[in-house]
C-alpha positions as CSV (number, residue, x, y, z in Angstrom):
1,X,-11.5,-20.9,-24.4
2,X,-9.1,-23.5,-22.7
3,X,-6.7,-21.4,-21.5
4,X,-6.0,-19.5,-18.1
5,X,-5.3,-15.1,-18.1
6,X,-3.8,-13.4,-15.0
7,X,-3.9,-10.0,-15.0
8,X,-2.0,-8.1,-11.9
9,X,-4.0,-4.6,-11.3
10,X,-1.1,-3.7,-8.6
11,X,1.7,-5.3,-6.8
12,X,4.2,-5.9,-9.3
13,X,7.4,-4.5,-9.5
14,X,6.3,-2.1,-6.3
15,X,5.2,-2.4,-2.9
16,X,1.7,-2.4,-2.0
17,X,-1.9,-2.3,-4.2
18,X,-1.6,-6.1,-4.6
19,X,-4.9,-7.1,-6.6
20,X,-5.0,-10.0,-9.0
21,X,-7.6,-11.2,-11.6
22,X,-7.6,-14.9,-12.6
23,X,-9.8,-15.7,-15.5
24,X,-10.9,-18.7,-16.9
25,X,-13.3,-18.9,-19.6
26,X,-15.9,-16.0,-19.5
27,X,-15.5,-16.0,-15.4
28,X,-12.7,-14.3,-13.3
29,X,-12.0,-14.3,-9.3
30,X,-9.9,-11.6,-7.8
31,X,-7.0,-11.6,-5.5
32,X,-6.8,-9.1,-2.6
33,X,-7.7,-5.2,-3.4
34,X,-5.0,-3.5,-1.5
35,X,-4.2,0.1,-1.1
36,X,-0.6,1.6,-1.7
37,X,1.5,4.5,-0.3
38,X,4.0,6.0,-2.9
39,X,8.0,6.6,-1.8
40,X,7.4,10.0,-3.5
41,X,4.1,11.9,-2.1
42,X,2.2,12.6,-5.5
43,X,1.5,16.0,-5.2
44,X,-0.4,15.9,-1.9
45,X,-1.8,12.1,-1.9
46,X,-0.3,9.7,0.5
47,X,-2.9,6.4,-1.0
48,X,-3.2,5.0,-3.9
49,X,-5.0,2.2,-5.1
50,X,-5.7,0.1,-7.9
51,X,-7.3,1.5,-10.7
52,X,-10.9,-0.7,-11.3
53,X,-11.7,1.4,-14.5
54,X,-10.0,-1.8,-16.4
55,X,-12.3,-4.3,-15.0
56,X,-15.5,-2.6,-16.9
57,X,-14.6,-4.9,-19.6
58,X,-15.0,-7.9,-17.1
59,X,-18.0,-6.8,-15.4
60,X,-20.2,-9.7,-16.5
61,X,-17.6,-12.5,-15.7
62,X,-16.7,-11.1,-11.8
63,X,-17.8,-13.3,-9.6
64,X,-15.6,-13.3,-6.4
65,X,-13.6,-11.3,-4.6
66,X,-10.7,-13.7,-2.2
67,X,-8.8,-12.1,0.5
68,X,-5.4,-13.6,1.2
69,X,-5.4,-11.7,5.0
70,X,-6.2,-8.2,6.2
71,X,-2.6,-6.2,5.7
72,X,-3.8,-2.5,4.4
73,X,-1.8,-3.6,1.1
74,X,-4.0,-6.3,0.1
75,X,-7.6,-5.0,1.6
76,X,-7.1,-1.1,1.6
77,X,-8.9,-0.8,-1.6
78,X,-11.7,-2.9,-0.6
79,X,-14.4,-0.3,-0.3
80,X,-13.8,1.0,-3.4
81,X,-13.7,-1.9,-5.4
82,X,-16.8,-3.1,-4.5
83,X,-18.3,-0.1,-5.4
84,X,-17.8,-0.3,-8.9
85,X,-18.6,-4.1,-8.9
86,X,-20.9,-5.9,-5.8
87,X,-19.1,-9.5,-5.6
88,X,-19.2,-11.7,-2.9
89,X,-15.7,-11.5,-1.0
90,X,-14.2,-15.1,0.9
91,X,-11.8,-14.4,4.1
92,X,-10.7,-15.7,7.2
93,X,-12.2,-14.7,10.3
94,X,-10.1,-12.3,11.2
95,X,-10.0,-10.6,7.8
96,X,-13.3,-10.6,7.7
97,X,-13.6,-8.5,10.9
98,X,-11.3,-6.1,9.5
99,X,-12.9,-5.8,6.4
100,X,-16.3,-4.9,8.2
101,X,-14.8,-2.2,9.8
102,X,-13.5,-1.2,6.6
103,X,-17.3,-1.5,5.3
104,X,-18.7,0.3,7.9
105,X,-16.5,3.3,7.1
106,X,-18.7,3.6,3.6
107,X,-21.9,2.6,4.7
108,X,-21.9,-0.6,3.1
109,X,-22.1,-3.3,5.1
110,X,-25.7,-4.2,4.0
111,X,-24.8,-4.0,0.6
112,X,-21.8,-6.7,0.6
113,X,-22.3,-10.7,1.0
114,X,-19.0,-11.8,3.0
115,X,-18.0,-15.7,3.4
116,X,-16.5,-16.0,6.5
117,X,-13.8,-19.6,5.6
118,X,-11.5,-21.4,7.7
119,X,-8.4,-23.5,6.7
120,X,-9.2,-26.0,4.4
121,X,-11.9,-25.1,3.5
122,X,-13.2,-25.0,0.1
123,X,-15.2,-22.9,-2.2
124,X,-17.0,-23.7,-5.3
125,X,-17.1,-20.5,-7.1
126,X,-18.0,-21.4,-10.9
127,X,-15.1,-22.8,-12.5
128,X,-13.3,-22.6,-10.0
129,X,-13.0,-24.4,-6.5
130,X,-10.5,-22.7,-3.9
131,X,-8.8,-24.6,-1.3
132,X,-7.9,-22.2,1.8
133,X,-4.3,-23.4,2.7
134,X,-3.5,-22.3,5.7
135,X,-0.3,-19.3,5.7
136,X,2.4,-18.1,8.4
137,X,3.0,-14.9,8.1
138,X,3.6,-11.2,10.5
139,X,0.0,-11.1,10.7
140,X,-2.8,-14.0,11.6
141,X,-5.6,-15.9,9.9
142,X,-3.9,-15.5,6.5
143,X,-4.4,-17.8,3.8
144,X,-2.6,-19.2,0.4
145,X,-4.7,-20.4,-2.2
146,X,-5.1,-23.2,-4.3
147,X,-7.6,-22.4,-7.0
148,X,-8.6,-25.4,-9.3
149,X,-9.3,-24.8,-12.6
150,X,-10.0,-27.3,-15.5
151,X,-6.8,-26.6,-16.9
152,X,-4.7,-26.9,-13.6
153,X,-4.5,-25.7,-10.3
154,X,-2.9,-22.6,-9.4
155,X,-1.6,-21.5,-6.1
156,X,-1.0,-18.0,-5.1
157,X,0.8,-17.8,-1.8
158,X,-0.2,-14.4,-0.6
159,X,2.2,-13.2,2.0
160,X,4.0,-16.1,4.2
161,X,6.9,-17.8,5.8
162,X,7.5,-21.3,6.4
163,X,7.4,-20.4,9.9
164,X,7.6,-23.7,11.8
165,X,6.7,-22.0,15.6
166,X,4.9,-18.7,15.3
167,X,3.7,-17.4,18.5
168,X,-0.3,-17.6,17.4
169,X,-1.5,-20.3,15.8
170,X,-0.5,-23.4,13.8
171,X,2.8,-23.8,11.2
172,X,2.5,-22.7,7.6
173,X,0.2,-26.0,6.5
174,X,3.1,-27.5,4.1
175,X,1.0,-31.2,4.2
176,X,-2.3,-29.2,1.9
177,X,0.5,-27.6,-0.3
178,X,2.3,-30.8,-0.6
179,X,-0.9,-32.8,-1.5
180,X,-1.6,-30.5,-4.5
181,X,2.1,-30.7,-5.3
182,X,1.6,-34.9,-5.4
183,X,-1.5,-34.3,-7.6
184,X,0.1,-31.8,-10.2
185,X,0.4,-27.7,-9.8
186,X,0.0,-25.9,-13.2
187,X,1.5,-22.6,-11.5
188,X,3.1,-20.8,-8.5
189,X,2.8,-17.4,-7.9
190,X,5.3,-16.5,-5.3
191,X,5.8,-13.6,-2.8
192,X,9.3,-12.0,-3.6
193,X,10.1,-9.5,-1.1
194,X,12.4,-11.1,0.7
195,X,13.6,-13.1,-2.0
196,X,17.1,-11.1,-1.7
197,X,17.8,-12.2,2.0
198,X,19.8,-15.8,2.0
199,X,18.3,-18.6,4.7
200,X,15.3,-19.1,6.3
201,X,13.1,-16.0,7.8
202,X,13.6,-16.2,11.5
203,X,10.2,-17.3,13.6
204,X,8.4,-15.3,15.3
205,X,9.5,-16.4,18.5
206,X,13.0,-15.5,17.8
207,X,12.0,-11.5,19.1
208,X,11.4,-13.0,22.5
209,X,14.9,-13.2,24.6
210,X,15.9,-9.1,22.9
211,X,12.7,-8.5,24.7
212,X,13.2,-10.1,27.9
213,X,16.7,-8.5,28.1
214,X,14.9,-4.9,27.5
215,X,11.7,-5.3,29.9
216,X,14.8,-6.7,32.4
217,X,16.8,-3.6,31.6
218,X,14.5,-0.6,32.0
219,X,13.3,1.0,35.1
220,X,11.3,3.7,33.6
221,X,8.2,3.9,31.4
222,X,8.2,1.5,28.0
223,X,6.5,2.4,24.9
224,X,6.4,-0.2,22.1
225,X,5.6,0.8,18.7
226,X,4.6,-1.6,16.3
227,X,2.2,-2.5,13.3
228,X,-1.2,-2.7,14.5
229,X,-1.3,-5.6,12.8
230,X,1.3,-7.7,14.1
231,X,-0.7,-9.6,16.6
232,X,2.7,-12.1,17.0
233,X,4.5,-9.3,18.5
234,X,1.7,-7.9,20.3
235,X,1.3,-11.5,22.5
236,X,4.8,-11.4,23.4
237,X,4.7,-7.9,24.7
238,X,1.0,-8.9,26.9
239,X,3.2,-12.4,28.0
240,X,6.5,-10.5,28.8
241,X,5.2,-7.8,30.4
242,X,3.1,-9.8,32.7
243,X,6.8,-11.9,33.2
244,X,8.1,-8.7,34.9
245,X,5.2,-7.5,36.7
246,X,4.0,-4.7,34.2
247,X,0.6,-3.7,32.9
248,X,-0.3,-2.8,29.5
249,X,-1.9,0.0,28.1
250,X,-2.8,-0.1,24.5
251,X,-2.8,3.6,22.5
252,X,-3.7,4.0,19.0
253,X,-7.4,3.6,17.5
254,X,-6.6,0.7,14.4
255,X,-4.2,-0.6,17.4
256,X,-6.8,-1.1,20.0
257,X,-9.4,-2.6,17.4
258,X,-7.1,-5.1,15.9
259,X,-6.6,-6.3,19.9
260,X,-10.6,-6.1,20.6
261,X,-11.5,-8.3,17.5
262,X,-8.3,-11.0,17.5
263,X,-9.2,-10.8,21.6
264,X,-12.5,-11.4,20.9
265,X,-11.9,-14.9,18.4
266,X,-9.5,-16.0,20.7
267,X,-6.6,-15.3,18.7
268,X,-4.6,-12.9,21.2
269,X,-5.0,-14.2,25.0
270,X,-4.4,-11.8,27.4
271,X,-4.8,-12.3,31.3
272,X,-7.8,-11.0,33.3
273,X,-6.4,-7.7,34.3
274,X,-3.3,-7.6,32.0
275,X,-5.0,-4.7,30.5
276,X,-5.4,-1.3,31.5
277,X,-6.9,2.1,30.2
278,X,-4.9,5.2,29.9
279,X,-6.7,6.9,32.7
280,X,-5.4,3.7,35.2
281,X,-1.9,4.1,33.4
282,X,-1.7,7.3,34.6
283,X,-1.7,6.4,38.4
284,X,0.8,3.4,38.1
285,X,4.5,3.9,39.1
286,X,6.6,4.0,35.6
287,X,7.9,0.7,36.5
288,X,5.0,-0.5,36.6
289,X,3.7,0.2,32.7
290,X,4.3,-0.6,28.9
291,X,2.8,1.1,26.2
292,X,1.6,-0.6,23.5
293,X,1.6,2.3,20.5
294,X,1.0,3.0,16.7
295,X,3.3,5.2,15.0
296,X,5.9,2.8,14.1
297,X,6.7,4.7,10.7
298,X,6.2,8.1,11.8
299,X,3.2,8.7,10.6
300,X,1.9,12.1,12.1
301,X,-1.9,11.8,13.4
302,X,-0.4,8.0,14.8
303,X,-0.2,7.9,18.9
304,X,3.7,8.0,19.2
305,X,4.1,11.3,17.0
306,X,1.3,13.1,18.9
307,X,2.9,11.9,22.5
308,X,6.4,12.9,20.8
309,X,5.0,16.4,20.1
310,X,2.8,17.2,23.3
311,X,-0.2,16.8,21.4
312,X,-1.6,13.2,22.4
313,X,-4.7,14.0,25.4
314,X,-2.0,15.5,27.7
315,X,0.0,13.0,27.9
316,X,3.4,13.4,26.3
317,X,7.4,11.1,26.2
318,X,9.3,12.7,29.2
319,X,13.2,12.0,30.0
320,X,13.5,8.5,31.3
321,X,11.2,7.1,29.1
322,X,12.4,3.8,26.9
323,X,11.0,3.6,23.5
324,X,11.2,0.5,21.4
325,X,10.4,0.8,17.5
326,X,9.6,-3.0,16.6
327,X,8.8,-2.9,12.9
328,X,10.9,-2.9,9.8
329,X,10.9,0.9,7.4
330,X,8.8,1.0,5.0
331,X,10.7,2.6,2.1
332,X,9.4,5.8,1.8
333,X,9.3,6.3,5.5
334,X,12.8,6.9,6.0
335,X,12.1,11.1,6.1
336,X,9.4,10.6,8.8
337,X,11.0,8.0,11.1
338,X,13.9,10.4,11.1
339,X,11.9,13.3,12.3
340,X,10.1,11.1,14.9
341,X,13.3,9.9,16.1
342,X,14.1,13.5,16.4
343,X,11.6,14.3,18.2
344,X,11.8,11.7,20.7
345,X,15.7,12.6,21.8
346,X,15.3,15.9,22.0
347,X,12.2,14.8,24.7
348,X,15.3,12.8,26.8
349,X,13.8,9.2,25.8
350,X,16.1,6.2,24.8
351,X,15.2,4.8,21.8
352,X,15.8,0.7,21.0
353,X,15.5,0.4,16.8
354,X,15.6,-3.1,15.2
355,X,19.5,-2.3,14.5
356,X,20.2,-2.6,17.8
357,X,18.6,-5.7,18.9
358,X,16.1,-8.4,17.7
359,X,13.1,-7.1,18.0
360,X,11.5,-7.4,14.7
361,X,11.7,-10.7,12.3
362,X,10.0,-10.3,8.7
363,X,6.7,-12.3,7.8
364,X,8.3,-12.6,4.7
365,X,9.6,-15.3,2.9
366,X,13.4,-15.6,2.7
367,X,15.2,-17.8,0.1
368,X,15.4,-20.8,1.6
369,X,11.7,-20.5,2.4
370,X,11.5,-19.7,-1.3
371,X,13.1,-23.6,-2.0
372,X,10.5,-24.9,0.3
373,X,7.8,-23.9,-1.2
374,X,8.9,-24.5,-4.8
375,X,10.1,-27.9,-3.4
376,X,7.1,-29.0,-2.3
377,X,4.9,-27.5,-4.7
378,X,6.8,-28.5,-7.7
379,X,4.7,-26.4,-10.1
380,X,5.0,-26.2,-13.9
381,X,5.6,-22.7,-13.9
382,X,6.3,-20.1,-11.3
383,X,5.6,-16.6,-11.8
384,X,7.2,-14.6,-8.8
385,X,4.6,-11.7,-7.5
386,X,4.5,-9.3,-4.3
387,X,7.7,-6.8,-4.7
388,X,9.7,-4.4,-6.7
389,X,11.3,-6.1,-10.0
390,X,14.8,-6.3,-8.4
391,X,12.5,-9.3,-6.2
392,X,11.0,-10.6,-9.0
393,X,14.1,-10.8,-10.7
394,X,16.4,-12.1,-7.7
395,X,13.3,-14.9,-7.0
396,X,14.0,-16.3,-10.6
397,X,17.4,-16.3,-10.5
398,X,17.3,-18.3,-7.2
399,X,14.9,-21.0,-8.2
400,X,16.9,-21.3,-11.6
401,X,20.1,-22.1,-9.5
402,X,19.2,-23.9,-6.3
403,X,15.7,-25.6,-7.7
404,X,16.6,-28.4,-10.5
405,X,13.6,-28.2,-13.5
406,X,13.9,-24.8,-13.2
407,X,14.7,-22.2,-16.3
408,X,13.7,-19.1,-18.4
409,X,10.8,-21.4,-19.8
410,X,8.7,-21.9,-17.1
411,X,10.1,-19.4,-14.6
412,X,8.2,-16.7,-16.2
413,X,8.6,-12.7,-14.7
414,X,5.2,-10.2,-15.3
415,X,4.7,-6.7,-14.4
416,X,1.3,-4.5,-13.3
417,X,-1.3,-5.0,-16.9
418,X,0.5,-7.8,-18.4
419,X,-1.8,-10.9,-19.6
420,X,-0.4,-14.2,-18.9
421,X,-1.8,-16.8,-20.6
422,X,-1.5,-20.1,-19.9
423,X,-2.6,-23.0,-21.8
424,X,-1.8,-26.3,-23.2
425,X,1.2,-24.8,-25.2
426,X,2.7,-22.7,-22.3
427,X,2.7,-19.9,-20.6
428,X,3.4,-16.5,-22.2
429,X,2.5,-12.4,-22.0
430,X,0.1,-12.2,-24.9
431,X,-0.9,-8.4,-24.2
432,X,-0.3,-5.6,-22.4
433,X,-2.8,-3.0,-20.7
434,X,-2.2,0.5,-19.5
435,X,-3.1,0.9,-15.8
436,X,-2.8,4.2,-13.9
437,X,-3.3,4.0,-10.4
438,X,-5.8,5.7,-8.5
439,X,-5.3,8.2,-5.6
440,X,-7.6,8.8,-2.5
441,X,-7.6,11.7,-0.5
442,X,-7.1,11.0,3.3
443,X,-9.6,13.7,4.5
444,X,-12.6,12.6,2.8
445,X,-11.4,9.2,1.4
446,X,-12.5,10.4,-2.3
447,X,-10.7,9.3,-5.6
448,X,-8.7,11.6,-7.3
449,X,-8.4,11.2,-11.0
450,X,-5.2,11.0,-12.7
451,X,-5.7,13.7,-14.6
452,X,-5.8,16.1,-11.3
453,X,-2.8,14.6,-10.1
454,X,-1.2,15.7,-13.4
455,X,-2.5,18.9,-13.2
456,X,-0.8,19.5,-9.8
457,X,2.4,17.8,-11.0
458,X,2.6,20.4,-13.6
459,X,1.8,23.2,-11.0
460,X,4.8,21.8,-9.2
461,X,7.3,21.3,-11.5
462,X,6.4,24.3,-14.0
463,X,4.8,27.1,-11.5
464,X,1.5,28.9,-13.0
465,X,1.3,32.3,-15.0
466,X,-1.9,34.4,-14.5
467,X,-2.7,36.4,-17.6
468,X,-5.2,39.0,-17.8
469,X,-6.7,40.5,-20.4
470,X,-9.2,43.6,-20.6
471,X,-11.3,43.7,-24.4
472,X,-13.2,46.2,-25.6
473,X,-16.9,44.2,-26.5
474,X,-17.6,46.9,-29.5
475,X,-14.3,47.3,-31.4
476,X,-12.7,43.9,-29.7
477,X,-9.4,46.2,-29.4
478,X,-7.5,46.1,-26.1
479,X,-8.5,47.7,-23.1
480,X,-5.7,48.9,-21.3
481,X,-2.3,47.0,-20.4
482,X,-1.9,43.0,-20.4
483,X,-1.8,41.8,-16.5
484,X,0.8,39.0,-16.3
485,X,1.3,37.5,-12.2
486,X,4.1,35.0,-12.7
487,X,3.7,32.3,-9.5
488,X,6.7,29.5,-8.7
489,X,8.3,29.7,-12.5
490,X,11.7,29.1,-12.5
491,X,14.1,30.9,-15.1
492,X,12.9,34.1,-14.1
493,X,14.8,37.6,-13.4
494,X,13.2,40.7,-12.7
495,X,16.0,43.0,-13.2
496,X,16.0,41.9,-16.9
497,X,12.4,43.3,-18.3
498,X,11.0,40.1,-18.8
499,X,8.0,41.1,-17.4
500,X,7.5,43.9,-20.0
501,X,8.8,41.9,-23.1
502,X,5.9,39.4,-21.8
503,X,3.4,42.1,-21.9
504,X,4.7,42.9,-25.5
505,X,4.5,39.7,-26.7
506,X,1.0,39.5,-25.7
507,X,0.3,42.9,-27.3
508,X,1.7,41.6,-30.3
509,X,-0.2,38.5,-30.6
510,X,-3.5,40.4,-30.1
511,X,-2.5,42.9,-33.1
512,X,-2.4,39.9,-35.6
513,X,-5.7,38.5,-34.7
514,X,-8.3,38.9,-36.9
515,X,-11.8,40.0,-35.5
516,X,-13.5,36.7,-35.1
517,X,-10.7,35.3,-33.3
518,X,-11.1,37.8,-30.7
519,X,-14.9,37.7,-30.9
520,X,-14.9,34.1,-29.6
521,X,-14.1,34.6,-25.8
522,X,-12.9,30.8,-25.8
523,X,-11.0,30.6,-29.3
524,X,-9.3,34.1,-28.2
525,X,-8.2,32.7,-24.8
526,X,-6.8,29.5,-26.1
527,X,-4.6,31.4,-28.5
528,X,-3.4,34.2,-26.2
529,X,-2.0,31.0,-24.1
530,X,-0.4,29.1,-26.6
531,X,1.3,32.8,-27.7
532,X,2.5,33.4,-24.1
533,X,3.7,29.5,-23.8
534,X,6.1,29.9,-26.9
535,X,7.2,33.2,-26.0
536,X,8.1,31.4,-22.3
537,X,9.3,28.1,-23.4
538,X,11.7,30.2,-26.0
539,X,13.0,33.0,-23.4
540,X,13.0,30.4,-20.4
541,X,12.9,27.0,-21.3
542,X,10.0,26.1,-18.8
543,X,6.6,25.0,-19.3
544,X,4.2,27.1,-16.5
545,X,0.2,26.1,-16.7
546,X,-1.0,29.6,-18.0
547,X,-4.2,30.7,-16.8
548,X,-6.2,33.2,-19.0
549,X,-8.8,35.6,-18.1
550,X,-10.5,37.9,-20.8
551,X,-12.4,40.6,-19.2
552,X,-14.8,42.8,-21.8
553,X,-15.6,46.1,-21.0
């Protein structure tokens, strides 16, 4: 089989669960394993991830598991895809730490072989050798990838910008990328998400004079809420604080790990002493102190919502306080930041938001980083990834006009369970696979099948019906009057008798059974639902779960 297939579990057309099988031959890699969080809560699940089910059929040709970095959206779902399938997993340093902890959560560090890699280096992993190109992006130690294949090489970009001074670390290494685009690059797959902003996504650097002008500006205490993952902005903060004479206090568990490990590679430098515990916090003057917080997106067990609601170890936001929230919305978040924001006026803080001034760049590529990258890769075919369609769509249409070579041939747009193929003759979707997604509940980090989730969406949308009924075992006549609890169901009015025509209905139904159906306890319940359901649906128009009960006497 001389041909390539790339299958995309998650990412597509959405935000988040970015996983990605490339297969060559009777052998496939795969791409990140992130985790998702829906706009919509389904029914009581805030994560969802990929669903491995699909790769049962692929068992026998896994053979690696490659991490572009360690954002929740492309590792998230690492426990619980090697579960199902015990792969050895290539990351960077950093990622690697964070996918430890990850591993330690399930008890299965001993279990999983992790490569640790390092730019430029390169992995033989059966048919495939994988060139780590080094990546600038919101986060550190994050990798593209160039994965050689007999029939081509393909690079997948992961998350990036051509960022040409970010704060921590080298440039986006454009000389690798350009070197495979000199020898030949079959394909591109792209990050889209910013492929609707025009120019070039600032640097990371460019959120340093906003912050100057606010550590300047405020007298009283400072909280910063960010991503705990957004190790740029978290150097500035340590080096501008220790500018205007303040300490730091870092709040927020996945905040305060993310510092210990980067810390402890060298990645973030922070001063002897530049660091303080809550408990020393406390007995500084509040000109003396920043806060370094979680809870950027409102979430509601994060640091800044419990100190924004007097439930954070006694220490709560008080009049005077300054707080800064440096990170984009996450769609879907809109409701929650709202409430925090709330919250934190009606406490007398002064809230700074990205609006207001430049404190927050994406790590996103923009459309001019977009040209670079095509530019210099010069691929045969570019398949835009990472985003909702709209991105997909606006990433082709932006290459076809500003990139010459470029058309609807070899520009070619996928979605979550399509099979590209790629061979000698082109590239094209040959199938299509169904993929429902996954959903994990928070408390005990178990999956919940789709079928549950269903379940509850019908308790949601429909309400429930309780029915009751009490059978004589002898003469398998009725026993007494039809119970009937209606719970949630819309349509309903009480003044009118429905209640009692219900009852009748059911009455009804059991008078035109014959003996045996009533004799079979499951048969008989089965067909006093589907009764009740046509009786509802016709009076009401709604579709209730019915639940029903036969009690014999």
């Amino acid at each position: 089989m001389n041909r390539i297939e790339i299958v995309p579990l998650g990412g597509i057309g959405e935000f988040g669960m970015n996983c990605m099988g490339i297969r060559y031959g009777d052998e496939m890699i795969i791409v990140d394993a992130g985790m998702g969080f829906p706009e919509e809560t389904p029914f009581g699940v805030d994560i969802s991830i990929p669903n491995f089910d699909f790769l049962e059929e692929y068992r026998y040709d896994l053979t690696a598991l490659i991490l572009t970095h360690g954002h929740e959206d492309h590792i998230g779902a690492l426990s619980y895809l090697l579960k199902k399938f015990n792969i050895p997993v290539y990351a960077s340093r950093f990622t690697h730490a964070l996918a430890e902890k990850r591993l330690e959560e399930f008890n299965m560090m001993g279990d999983v072989l992790l490569h640790s890699v390092r730019p430029n280096d390169v992995a033989d992993i059966g048919s495939f050798q994988v060139e780590f190109i080094h990546a600038s992006h919101s986060l550190i130690d994050c990798f593209s990838l160039a994965i050689k294949t007999p029939l081509g090489t393909i690079i997948h970009t992961g998350d990036y910008k051509v960022d040409d001074t970010p704060v921590i670390g080298k440039p986006y290494d454009l000389k690798t990328l350009k070197r495979y685009g000199d020898e030949g690059v079959l394909a591109l797959l792209g990050d889209s998400t910013n492929a609707t902003v025009p120019g070039r996504t600032p640097s990371e650097q460019a959120v340093i004079p906003a912050f100057r002008e606010i550590f300047e500006e405020v007298e009283g205490r400072l909280f910063i809420a960010t991503f705990s993952s957004s190790m740029h902005r978290l150097q500035i903060v340590f080096d501008v604080a220790h500018e205007y004479g303040r300490k730091v206090c870092v709040l927020g568990r996945s905040m305060q790990k993310n510092v210990e490990i980067a810390e402890g590679f060298g990645l973030l430098k922070i001063r002897p002493d530049a660091m303080v515990s809550l408990s020393a916090a406390r007995a500084l003057d509040d000109d003396e102190i920043c806060f370094i917080v979680t809870g950027s997106q409102g979430e509601s067990r994060a640091a800044l919502w419990n100190m924004a609601t007097s439930t954070y170890k006694g220490m709560e936001v008080e009049p005077g306080d300054t707080v800064v929230l440096s990170a984009r919305i996450i769609p879907g978040n809109e409701k929650n930041i709202s409430r925090l924001i709330g919250h934190l006026y009606k406490r007398g803080a002064n809230i700074i938001e990205e609006r207001r001034r430049l404190i927050h760049v994406s790590g996103h590529a923009s459309q001019e980083d977009i040209r670079i990258m095509v530019e210099t890769a010069r691929p045969k075919y570019l398949i835009p990834i990472h985003g909702e369609y709209r991105m997909l769509f606006r990433h082709k249409e932006f290459v076809k006009n500003h990139v010459p070579g470029y058309t609807d041939e070899n520009v070619v747009l996928i979605e979550n369970g399509d099979v590209l193929e790629i061979d000698e003759f082109g590239a094209r979707v040959s199938g299509k696979r169904e993929l429902n997604r996954t959903f994990i509940d928070e408390e005990s980090l178990g999956e919940i099948e789709y079928d549950v989730i269903r379940e509850r969406k019908k308790l949601a949308s429909g309400g429930t019906i309780s029915l009751v009924v009490t059978i004589d075992k002898h003469s398998h006549a009725l026993a007494g009057e039809p119970q009937i609890t209606f719970n949630g169901v819309a349509g309903l009015d009480p003044t009118n008798g429905f209640g009692a025509d219900a009852r009748e209905a059911v009455r009804l139904a059991i008078s035109e059974m014959k003996r045996e159906q009533i004799a079979d306890k499951a048969v008989f319940r089965e067909n006093l639902r589907v009764h009740l359901k046509r009786f509802i649906q016709k009076r009401i128009g709604t579709k209730p779960v019915i639940l029903t009960t036969v009690v014999e006497v």
